[in-house]
C-alpha positions in Angstrom: 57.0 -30.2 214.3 59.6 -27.8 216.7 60.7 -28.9 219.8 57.9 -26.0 221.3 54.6 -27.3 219.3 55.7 -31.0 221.0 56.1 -29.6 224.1 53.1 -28.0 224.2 51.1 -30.9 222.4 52.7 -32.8 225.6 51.2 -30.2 228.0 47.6 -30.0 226.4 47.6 -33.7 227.3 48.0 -33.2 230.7 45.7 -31.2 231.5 43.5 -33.3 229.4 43.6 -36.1 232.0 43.4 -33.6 234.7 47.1 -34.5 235.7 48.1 -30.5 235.7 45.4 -28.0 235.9 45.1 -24.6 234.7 45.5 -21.4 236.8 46.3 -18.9 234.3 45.6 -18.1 230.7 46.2 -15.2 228.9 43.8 -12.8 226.9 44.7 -14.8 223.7 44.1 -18.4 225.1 47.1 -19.2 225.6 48.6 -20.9 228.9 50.4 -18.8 231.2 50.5 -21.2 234.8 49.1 -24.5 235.6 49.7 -26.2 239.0 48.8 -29.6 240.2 46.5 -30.8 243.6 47.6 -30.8 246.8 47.2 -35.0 246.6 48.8 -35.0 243.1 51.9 -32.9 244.3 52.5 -35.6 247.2 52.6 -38.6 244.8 54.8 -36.6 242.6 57.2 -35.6 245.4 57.4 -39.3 247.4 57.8 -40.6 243.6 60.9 -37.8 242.5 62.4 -39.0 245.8 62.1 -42.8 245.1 63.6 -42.4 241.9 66.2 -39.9 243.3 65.0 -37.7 240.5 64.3 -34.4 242.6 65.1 -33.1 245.5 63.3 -30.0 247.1 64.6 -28.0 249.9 61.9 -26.5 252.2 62.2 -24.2 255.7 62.5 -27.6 257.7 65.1 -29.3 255.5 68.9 -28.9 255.7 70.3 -32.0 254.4 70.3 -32.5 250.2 70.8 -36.2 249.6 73.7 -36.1 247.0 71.9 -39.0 245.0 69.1 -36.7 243.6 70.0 -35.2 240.4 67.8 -31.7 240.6 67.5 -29.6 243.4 64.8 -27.1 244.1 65.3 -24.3 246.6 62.6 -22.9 248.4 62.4 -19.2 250.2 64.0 -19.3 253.9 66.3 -22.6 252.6 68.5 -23.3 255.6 71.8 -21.8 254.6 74.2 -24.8 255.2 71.1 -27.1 253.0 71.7 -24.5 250.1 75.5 -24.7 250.3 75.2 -28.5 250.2 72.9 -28.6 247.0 75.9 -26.2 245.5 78.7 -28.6 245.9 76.8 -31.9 244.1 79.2 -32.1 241.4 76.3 -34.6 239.9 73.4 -32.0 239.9 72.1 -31.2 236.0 69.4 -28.7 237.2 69.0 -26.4 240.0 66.0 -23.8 240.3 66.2 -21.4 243.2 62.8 -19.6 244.3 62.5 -16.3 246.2 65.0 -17.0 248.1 67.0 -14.0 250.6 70.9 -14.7 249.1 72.0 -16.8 246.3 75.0 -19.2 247.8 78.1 -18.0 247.8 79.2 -20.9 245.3 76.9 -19.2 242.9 78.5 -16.0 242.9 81.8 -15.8 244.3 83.9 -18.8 243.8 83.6 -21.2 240.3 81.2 -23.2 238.5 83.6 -25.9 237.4 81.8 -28.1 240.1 79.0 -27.8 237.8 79.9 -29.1 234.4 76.7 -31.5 234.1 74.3 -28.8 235.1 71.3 -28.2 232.9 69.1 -26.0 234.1 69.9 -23.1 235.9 67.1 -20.9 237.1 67.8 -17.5 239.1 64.5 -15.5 238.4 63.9 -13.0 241.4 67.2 -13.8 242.8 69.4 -11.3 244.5 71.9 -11.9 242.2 74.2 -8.8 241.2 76.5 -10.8 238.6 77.4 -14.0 237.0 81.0 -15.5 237.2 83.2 -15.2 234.2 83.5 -19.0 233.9 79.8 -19.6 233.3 81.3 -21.3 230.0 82.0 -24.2 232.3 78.7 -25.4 232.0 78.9 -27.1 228.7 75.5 -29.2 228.7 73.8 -25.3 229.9 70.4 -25.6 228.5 68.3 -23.2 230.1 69.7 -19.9 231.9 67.7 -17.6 233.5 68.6 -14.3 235.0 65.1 -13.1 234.5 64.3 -9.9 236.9 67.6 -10.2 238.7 70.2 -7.2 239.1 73.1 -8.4 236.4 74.0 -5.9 234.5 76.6 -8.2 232.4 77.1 -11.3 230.9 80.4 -12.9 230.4 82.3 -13.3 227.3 82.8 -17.0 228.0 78.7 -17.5 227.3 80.3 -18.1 223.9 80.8 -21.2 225.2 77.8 -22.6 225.9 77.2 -24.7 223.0 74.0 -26.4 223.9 72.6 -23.4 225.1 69.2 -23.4 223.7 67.3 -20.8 225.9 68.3 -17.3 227.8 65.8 -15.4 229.6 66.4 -11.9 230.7 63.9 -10.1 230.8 63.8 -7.3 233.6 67.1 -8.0 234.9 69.2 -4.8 234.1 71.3 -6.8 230.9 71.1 -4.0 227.7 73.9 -5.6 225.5 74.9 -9.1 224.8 78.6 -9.7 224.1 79.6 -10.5 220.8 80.0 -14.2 221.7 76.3 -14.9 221.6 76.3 -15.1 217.9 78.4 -18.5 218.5 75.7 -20.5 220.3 74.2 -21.9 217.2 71.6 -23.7 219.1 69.7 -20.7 220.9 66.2 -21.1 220.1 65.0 -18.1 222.6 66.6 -14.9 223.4 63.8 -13.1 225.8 65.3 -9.7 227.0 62.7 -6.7 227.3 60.9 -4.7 229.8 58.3 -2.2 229.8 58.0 1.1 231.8 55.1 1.5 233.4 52.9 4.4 234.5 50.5 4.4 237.8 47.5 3.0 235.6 49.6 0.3 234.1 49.6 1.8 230.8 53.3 1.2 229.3 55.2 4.3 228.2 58.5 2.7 227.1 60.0 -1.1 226.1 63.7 -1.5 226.1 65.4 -4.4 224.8 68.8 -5.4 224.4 71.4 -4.8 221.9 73.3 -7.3 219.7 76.1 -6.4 217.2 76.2 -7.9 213.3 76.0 -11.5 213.2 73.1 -12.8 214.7 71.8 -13.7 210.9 74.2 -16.7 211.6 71.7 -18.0 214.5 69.3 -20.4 211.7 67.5 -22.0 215.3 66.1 -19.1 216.6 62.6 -19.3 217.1 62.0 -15.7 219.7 64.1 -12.5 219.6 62.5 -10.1 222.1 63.3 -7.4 221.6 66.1 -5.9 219.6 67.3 -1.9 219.7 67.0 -1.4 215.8 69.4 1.6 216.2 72.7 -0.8 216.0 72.5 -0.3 211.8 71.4 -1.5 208.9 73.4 -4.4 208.6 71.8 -5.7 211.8 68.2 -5.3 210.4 69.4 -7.0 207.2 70.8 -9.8 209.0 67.3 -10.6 210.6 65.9 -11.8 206.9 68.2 -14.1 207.6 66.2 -15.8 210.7 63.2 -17.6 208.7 62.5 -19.7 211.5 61.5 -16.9 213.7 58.4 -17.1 215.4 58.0 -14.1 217.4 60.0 -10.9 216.6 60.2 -7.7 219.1 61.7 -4.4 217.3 62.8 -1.3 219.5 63.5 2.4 218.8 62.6 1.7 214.8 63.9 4.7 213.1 61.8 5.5 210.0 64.5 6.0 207.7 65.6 1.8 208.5 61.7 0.9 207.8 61.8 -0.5 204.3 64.9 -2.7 205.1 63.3 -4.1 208.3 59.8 -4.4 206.8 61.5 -6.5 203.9 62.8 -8.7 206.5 59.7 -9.5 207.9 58.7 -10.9 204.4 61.5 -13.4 204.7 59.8 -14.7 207.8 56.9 -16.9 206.9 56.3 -18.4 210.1 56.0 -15.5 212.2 53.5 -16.0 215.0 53.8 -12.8 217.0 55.6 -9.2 215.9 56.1 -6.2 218.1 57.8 -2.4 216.8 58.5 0.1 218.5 59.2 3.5 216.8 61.6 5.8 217.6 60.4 8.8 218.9 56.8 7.8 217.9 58.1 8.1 214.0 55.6 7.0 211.0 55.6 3.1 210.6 55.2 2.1 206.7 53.6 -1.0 206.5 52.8 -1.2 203.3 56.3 -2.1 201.9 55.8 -5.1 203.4 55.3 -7.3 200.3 54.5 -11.1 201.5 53.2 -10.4 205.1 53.8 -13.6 207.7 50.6 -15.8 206.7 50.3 -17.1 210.6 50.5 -14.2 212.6 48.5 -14.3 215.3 49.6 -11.1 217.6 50.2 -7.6 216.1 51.6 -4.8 218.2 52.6 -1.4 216.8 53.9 1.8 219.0 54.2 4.9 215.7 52.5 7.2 213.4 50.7 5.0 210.8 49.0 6.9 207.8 46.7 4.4 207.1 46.6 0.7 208.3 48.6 -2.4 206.0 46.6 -3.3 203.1 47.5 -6.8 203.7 45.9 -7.0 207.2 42.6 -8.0 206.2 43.9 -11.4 204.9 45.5 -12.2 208.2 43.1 -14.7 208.9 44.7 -15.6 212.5 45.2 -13.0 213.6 43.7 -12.2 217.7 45.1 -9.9 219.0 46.0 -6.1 217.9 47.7 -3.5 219.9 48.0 -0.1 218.7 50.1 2.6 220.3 50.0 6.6 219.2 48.8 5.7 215.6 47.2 8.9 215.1 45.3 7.7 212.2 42.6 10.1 211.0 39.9 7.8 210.0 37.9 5.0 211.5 39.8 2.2 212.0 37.3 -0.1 212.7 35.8 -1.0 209.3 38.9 -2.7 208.6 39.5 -4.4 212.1 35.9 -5.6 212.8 36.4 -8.0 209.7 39.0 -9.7 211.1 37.4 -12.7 211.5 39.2 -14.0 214.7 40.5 -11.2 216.8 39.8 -11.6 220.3 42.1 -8.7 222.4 41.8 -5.0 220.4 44.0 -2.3 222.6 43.5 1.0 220.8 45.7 4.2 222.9 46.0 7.3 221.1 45.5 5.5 218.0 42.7 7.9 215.8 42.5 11.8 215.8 38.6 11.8 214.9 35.4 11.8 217.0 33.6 9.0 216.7 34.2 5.1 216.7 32.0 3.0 214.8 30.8 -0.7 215.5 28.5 -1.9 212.8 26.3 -4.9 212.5 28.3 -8.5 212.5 31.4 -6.7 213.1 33.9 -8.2 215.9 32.2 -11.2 215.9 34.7 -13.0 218.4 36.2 -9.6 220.1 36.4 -10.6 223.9 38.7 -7.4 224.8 37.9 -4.1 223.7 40.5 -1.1 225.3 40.1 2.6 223.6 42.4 4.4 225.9 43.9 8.2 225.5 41.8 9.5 222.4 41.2 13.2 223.3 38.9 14.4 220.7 36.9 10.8 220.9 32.9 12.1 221.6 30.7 9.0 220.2 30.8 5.4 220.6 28.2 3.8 217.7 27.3 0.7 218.6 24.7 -0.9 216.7 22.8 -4.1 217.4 24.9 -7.2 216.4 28.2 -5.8 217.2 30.6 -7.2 219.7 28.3 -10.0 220.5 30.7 -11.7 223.2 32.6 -9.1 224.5 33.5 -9.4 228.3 36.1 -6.6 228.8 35.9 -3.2 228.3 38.5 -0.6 228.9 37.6 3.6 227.9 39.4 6.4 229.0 41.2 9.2 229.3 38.7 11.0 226.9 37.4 13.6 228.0 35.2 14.9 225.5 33.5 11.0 225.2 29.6 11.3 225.7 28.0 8.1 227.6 27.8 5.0 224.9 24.3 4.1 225.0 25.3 1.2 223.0 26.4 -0.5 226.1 23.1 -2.1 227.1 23.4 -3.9 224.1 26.2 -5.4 224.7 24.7 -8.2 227.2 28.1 -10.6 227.8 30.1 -7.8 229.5 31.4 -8.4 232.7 33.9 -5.4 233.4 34.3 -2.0 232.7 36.7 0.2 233.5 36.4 3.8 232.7 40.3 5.3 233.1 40.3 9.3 233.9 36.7 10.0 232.9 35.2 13.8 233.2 33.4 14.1 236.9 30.0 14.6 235.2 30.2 11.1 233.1 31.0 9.1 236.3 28.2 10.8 238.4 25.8 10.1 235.5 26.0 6.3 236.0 25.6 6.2 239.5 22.6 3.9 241.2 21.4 6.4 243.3 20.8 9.2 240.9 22.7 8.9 237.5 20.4 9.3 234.6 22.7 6.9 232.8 22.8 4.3 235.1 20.5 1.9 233.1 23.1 2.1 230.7 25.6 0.0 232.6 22.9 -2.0 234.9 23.4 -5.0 233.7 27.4 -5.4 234.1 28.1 -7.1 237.3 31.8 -5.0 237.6 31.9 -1.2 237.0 34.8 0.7 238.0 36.5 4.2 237.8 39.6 4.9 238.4 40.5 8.8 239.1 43.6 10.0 238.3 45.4 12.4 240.6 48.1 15.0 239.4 50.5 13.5 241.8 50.9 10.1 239.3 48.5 8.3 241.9 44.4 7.2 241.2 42.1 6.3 243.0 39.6 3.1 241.7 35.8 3.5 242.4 33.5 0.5 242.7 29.9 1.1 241.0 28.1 -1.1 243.4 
């Protein structure tokens, strides 16, 4: 069992005796936030501070005991507090949260003060760079940079030897130094971002990139993402990285496909694998010769001729994301048989008229988007399909008819039709829409109208 499954086995137990509770999951299941009660969080803070375990720096506080061992720094900190948490030469974790300014020991001066630090947590701080002796920290665990304004990381992060996890995602990092490839115990390298447009739909992801060597990293378990356009040798190397369990590819060139798909095949526990194309180029598949038994997310931005042969057998497989496919037949025979797919996000993915949802098919589908299709005109829907669907997304199509199918589908909850033709959103209105019974029994309905200015404009039906 990884260090991850016991954590999370650890967590699930937790909330089990309704010591942490839930406040997010994702559309997968899987657990996003948790928090604790107000009660609980009082035990837990008069506790951390009789054990000198924790220390937490509010607006009202400006004294940090220097017996406490972790610090956490609150937004508005007193200044003088924050500078006094900075120089506890004992401290082995320190998490900073939306604060104003990072302390000047943080940014200006040294981290040699800090050589038992731990943790290190600077997401959403105004941070513009880290100090060159960030190599200092030699028990450095966790480091986070994650939606900061760094643009660099030092050379010395070579020397973090016990580094097992760096998060970076939407700070402004696009290379790592060479160094990286020396911290044999980095389990997670998270670097991406996406690029959104005013509706939220992603255009872009960037990720970062990393020169020849990385095969050498045995312990990684998540490389998100990777600019494929480094070489060959780089894609080569990742066959290398059979402990992987999630994998994000960008700017795929078509010409590197066979030598990354035969990667993948090395990779048998594979949870979760994102590519991006470059330049929307065709995505072959089907050289993919022993396909990751246990994946359980599958994105793809490209041209696909024809969906994997292999995905059928995927058997945990619940969530699919596919991005300017342009295939030109019905996809859905082959994805409504997938017996445990619960999120299906379809944009610009089939050139043909009319989607298909046949009897038993999508037994467990809980989130169903078809966004962008432009020649899309019928929705079949026959009774039996999508028994337990709750979300449904449609839109831009303009040459879509109403779905009568819809008032078969009794567990919805939410519809949102993006960029629909005037005449289809007047026809569901209460008042007069000859459609509306269509839709009458979904408790949220919405529109959202989209402006040539980049702006929309959402629309309740009720």
């Amino acid at each position: 069992m990884s260090l991850e499954q016991r954590a999370e086995e650890y967590l699930n137990e937790l909330i089990h005796r309704s010591l942490v509770q839930l406040s997010e999951v994702d559309d997968v299941g899987r657990i996003r936030r948790c928090k604790i009660h107000d009660l609980m969080r009082e035990i837990i803070l008069k506790k951390a501070e009789e054990l000198s375990f924790c220390h937490v720096l509010g607006d009202e506080d400006s004294i940090f005991n220097r017996n406490f061992r972790r610090g956490s720094v609150q937004k508005g900190t007193n200044t003088i507090a924050v500078e006094t948490i900075s120089r506890n030469a004992q401290i082995r974790s320190l998490l900073l949260f939306d604060i104003d300014a990072v302390p000047m020991l943080l940014t200006g001066i040294s981290f040699t003060n800090f050589k038992l630090l731990k943790v290190l947590d600077f997401e959403d701080a105004p941070l513009y760079s880290v100090p060159e002796d960030l190599g200092n920290l030699f028990h450095l665990r966790y480091l986070s940079l994650r939606r900061t304004k760094v643009k660099m990381l030092p050379k010395s992060i070579g020397k973090l030897q016990n580094l097992q996890t760096l998060d970076l995602k939407y700070s402004l990092v696009d290379m790592l130094p060479v160094e990286i490839t020396k911290l044999k115990k980095l389990r997670h390298i998270l670097a991406y971002s996406y690029q959104l447009n005013p509706e939220g739909r992603f255009l872009t992801a960037r990720g970062v990139h990393i020169g020849e060597g990385i095969g050498s990293m045995l312990d990684l378990q998540k490389l998100c993402y990777v600019e494929a356009n480094n070489g060959r040798g780089l894609i080569e190397e990742l066959g290398k990285l059979r402990q992987l369990r999630r994998l994000g590819i960008v700017n795929l060139m078509e010409e590197d496909g066979p030598s990354m798909f035969a990667s993948i095949s090395n990779m048998k526990y594979l949870e979760s694998l994102i590519i991006f194309s470059k330049d929307d180029g065709i995505l072959n598949l089907q050289t993919i010769s022993d396909p990751p038994r246990y994946l359980r997310t599958l994105g793809l931005q490209g041209g696909l001729s024809r969906l994997p042969y292999w995905l059928p057998v995927l058997r945990s497989l619940v969530c699919v994301v596919l991005f300017n496919s342009r295939l030109s037949y019905d996809p859905m025979e082959v994805l409504q048989a997938l017996p445990n797919l619960l999120k299906l996000v379809l944009s610009d993915a089939y050139g043909g008229e009319c989607f298909c949802f046949t009897e038993l098919g999508f037994q467990k589908l809980k989130i169903l988007h078809l966004l962008h299709m432009k020649v899309l005109k019928t929705l079949k829907i026959h009774e039996g399909a999508l028994p337990v669907l709750e979300h449904l997304e449609i839109g831009p199509c303009p040459q879509m008819e109403v779905p009568f199918g819809i008032c078969l589908l009794k567990t919805l909850t939410r519809i949102y039709f993006w960029g629909m033709p005037s005449e289809f959103t007047y026809s569901m209105r209460p008042q007069d829409g000859q459609n509306y019974h269509i839709v009458e029994h979904v408790p949220n309905v919405f529109f959202h109208e989209l402006h040539a200015d980049g702006t929309h404009t959402i629309l309740s039906l009720r």
